[in-house]
N, CA, C and O atoms as CSV, one atom per row, in Angstrom:
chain,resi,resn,atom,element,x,y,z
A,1,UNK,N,N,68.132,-48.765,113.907
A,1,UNK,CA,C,67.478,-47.491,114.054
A,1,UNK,C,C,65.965,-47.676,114.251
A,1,UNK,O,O,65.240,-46.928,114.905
A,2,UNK,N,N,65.645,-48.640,113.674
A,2,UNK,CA,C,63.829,-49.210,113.440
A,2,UNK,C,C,63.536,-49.489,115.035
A,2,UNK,O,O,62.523,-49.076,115.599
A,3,UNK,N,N,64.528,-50.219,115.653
A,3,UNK,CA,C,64.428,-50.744,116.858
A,3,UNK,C,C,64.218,-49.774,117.919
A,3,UNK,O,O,63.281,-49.632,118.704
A,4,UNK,N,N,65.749,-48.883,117.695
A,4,UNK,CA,C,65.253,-47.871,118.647
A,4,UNK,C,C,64.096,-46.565,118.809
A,4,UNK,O,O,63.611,-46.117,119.847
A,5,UNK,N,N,63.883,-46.190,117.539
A,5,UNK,CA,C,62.436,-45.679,117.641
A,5,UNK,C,C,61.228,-46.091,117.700
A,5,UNK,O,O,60.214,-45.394,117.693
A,6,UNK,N,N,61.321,-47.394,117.769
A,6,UNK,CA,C,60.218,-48.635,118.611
A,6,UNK,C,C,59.618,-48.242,120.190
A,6,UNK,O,O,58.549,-48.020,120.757
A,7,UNK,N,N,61.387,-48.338,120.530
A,7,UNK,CA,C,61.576,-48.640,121.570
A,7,UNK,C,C,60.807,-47.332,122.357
A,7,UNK,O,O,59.835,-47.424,123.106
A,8,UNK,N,N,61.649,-45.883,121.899
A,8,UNK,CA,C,61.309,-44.948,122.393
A,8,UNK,C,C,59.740,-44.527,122.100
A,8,UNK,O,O,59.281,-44.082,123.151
A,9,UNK,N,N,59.083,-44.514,121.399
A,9,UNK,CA,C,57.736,-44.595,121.179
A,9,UNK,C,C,56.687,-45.192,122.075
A,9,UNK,O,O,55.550,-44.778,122.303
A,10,UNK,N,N,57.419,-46.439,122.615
A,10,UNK,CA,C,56.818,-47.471,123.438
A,10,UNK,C,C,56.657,-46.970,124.595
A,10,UNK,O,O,55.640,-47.139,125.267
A,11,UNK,N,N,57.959,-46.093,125.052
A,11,UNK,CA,C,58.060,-45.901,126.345
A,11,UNK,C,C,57.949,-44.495,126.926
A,11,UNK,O,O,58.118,-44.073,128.070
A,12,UNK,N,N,57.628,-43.933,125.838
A,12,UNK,CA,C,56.934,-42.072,126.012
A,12,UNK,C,C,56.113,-42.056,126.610
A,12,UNK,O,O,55.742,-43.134,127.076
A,13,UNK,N,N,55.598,-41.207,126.835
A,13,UNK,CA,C,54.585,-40.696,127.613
A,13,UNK,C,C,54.181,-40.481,129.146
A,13,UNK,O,O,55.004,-40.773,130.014
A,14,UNK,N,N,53.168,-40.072,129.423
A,14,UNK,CA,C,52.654,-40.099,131.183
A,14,UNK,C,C,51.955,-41.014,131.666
A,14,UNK,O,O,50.938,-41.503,131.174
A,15,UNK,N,N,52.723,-41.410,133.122
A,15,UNK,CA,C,52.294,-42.327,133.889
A,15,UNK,C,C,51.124,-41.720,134.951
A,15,UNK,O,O,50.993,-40.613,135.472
A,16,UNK,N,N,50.526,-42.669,135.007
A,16,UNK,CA,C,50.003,-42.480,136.632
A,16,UNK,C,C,49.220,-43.678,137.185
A,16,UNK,O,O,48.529,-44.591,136.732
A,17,UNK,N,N,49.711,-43.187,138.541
A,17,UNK,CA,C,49.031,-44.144,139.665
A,17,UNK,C,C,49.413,-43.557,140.715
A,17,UNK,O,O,49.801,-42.400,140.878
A,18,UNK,N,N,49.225,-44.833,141.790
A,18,UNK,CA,C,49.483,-44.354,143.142
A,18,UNK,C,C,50.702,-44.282,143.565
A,18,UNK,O,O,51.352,-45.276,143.241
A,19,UNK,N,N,51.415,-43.320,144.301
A,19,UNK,CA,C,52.966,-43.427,144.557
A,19,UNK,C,C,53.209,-44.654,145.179
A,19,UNK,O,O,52.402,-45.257,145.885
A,20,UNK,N,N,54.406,-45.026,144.881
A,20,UNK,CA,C,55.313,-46.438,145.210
A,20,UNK,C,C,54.240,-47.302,144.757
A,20,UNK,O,O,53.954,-48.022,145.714
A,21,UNK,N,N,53.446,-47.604,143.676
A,21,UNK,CA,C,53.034,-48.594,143.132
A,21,UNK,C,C,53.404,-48.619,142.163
A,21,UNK,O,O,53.742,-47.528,141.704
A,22,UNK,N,N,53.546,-49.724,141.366
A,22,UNK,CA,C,53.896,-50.270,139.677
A,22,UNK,C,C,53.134,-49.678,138.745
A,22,UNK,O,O,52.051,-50.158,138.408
A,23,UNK,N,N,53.548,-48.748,138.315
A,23,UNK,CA,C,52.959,-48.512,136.701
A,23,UNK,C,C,51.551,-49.491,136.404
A,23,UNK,O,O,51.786,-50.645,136.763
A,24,UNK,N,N,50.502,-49.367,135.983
A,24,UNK,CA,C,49.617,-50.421,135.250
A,24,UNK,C,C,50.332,-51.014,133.963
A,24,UNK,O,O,50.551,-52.204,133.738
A,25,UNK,N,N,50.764,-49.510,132.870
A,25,UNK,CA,C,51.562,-49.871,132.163
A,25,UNK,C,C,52.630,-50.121,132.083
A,25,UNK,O,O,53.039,-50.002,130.928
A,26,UNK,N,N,53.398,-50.452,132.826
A,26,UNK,CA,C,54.486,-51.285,133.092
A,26,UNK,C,C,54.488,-52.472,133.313
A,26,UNK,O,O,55.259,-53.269,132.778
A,27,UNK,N,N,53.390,-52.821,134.351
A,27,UNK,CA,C,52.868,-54.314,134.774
A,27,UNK,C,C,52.818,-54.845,133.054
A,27,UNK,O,O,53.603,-55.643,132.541
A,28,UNK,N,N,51.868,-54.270,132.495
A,28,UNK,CA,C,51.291,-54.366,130.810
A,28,UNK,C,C,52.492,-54.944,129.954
A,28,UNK,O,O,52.739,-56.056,129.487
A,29,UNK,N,N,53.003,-53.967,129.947
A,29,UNK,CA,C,54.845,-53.650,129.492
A,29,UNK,C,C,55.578,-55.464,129.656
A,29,UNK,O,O,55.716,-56.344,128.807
A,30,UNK,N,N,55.906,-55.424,131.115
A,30,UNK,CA,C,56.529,-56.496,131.386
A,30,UNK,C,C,55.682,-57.923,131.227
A,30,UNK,O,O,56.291,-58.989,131.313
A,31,UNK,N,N,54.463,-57.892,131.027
A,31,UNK,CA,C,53.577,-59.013,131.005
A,31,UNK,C,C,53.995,-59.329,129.071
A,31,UNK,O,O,54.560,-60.257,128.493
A,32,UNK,N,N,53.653,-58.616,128.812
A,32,UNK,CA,C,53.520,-58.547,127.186
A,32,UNK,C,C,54.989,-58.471,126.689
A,32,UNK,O,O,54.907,-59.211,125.708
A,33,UNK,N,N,56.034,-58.133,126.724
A,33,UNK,CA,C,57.157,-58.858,126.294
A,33,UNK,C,C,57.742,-59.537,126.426
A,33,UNK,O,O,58.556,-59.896,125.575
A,34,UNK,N,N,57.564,-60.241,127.991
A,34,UNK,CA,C,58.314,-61.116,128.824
A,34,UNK,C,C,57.302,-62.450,127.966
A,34,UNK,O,O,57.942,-63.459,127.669
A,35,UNK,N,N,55.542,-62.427,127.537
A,35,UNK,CA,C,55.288,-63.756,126.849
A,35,UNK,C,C,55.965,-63.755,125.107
A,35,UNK,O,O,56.261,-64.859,124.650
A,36,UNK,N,N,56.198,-62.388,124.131
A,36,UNK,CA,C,56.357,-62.148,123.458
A,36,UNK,C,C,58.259,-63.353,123.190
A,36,UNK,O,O,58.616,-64.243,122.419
A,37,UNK,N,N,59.003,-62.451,124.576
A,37,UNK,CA,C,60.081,-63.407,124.208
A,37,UNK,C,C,60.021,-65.069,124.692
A,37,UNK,O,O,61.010,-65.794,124.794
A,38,UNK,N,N,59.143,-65.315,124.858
A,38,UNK,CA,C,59.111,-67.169,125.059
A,38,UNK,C,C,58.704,-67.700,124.052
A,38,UNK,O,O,58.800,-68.919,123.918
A,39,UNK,N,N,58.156,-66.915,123.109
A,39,UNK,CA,C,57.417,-67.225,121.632
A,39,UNK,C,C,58.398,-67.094,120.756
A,39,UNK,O,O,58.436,-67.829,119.769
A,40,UNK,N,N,59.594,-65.881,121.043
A,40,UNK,CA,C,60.776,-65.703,120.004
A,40,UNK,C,C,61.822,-66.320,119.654
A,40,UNK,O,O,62.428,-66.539,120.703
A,41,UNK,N,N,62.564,-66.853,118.548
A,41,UNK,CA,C,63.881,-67.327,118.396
A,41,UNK,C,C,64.577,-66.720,118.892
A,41,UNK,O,O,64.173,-65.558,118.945
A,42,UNK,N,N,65.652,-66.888,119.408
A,42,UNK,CA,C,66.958,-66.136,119.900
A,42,UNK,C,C,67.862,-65.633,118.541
A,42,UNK,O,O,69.022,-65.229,118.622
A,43,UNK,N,N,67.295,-65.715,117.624
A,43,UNK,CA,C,67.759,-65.178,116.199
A,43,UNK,C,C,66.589,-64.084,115.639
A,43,UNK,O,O,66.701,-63.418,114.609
A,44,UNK,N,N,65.529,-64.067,116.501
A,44,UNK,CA,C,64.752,-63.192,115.551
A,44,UNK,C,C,64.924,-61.742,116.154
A,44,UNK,O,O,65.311,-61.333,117.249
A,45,UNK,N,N,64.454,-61.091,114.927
A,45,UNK,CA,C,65.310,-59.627,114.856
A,45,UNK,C,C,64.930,-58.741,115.963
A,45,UNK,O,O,65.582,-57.846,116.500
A,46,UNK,N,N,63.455,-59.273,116.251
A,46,UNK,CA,C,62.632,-58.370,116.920
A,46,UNK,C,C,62.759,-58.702,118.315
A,46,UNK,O,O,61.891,-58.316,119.098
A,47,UNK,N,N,63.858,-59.452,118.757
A,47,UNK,CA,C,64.234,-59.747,120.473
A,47,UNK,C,C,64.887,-58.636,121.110
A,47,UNK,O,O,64.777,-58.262,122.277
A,48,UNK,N,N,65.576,-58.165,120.185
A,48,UNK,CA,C,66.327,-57.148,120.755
A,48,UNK,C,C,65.151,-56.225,121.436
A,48,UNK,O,O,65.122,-56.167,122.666
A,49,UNK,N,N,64.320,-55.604,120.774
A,49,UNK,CA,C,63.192,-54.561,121.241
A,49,UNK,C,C,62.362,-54.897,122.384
A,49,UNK,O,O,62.081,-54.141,123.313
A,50,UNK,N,N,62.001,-56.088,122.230
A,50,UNK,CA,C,61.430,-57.050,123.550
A,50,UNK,C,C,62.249,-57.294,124.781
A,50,UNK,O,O,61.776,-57.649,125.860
A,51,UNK,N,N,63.403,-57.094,124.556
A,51,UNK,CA,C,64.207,-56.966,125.346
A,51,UNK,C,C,64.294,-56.148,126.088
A,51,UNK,O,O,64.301,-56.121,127.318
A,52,UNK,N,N,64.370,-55.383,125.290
A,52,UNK,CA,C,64.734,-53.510,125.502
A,52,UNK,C,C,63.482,-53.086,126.922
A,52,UNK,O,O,63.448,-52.361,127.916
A,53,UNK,N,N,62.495,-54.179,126.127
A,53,UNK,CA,C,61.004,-53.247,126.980
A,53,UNK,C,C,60.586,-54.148,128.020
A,53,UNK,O,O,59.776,-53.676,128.817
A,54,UNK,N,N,60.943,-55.298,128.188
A,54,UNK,CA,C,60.929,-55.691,129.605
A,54,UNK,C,C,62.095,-55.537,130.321
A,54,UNK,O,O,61.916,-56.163,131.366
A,55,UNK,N,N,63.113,-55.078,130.324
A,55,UNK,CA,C,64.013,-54.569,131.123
A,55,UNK,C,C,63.418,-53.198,131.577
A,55,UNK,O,O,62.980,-52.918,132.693
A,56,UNK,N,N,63.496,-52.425,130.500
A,56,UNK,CA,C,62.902,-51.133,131.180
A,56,UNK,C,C,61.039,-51.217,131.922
A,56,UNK,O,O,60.419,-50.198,132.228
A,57,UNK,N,N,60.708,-52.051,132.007
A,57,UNK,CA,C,59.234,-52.343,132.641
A,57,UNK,C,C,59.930,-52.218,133.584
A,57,UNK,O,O,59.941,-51.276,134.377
A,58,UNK,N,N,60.954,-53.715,133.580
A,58,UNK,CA,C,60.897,-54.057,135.367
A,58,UNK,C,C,61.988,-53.272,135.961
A,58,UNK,O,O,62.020,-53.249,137.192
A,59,UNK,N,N,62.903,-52.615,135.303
A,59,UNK,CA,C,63.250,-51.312,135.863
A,59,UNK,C,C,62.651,-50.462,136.807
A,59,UNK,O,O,63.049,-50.035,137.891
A,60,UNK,N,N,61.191,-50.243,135.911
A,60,UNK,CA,C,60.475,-49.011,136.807
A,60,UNK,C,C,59.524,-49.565,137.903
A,60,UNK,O,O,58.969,-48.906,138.783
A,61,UNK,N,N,59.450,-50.759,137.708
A,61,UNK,CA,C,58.337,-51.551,138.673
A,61,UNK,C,C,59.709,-51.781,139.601
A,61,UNK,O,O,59.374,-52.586,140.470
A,62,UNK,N,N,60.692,-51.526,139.732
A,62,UNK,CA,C,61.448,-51.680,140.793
A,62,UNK,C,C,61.632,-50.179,141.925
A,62,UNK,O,O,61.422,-49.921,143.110
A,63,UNK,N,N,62.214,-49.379,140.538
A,63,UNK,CA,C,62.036,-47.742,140.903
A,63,UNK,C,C,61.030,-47.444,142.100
A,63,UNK,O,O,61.166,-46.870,143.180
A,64,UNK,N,N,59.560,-48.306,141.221
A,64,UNK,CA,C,58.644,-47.844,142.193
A,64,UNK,C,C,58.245,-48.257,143.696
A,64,UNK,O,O,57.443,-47.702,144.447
A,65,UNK,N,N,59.167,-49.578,143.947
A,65,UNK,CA,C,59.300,-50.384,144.778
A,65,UNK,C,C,60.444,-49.971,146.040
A,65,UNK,O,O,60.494,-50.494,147.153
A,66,UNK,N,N,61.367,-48.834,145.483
A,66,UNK,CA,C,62.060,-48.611,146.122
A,66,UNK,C,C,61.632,-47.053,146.815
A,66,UNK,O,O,62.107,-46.533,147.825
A,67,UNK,N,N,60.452,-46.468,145.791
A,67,UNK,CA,C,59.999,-45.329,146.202
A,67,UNK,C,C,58.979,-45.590,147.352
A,67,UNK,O,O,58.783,-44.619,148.083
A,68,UNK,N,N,58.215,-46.868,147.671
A,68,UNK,CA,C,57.641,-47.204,148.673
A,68,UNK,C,C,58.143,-47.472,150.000
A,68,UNK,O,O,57.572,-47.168,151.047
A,69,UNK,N,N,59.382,-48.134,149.870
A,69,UNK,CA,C,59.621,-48.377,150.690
A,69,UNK,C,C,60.314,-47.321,151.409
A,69,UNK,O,O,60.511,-47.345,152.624
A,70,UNK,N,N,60.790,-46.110,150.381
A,70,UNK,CA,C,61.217,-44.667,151.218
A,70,UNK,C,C,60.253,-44.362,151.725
A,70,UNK,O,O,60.400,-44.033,152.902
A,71,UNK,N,N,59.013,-44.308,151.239
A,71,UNK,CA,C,57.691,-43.312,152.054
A,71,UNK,C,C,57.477,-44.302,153.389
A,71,UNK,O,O,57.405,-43.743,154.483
A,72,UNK,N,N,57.368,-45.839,153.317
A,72,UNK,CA,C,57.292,-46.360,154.374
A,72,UNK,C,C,57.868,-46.088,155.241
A,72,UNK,O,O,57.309,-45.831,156.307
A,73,UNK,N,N,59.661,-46.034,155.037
A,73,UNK,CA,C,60.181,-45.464,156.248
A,73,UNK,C,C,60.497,-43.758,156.740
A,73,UNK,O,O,61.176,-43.259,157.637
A,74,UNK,N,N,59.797,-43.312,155.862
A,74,UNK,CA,C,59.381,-42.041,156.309
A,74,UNK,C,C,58.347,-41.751,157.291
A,74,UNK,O,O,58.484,-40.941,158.209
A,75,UNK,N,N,56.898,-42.719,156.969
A,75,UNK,CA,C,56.012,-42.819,158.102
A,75,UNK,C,C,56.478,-43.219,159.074
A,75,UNK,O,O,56.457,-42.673,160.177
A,76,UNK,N,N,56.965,-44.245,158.777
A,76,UNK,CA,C,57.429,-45.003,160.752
A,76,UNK,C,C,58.649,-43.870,161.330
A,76,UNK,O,O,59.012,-44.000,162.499
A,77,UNK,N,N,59.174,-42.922,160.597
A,77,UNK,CA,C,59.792,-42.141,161.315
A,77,UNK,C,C,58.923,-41.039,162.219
A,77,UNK,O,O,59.016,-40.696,163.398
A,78,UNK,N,N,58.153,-40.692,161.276
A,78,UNK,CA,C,56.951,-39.616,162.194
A,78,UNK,C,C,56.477,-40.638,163.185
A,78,UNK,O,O,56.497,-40.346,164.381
A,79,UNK,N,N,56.146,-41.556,162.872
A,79,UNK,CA,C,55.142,-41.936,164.449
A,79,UNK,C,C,56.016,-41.781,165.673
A,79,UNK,O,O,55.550,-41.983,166.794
């Protein structure tokens, strides 16, 4: 239960940037748990949550990757 209201806490709030770019805090997100779990035992308690939050980073740094590449081919349709 500790974990998941970690988790959700972590990942509240409002984003912004430029459309079809990566979150800053996400970049943040995935930088900072992805070194967090190279430091962790695969027994320690707190992997699970680190887990939790670089998956969902690079989730949305994908999201946003796929939202670019719609607007891209939206422009090359107008020209």
């Amino acid at each position: 239960m500790l974990t998941s209201s970690l988790y959700a806490a972590t990942i509240s709030g409002s984003r912004s940037g430029a459309p079809g770019e990566p979150f800053k805090e996400d970049l943040e997100m995935e930088r900072i748990a992805g070194a967090r779990l190279k430091e962790l035992s695969r027994f320690d308690p707190s992997r699970t949550l680190y887990t939790w939050l670089l998956s969902h980073a690079q989730e949305s740094i994908k999201r946003q990757a796929v939202e670019k590449r719609a607007m891209d081919d939206m422009d090359a349709d107008l020209l």
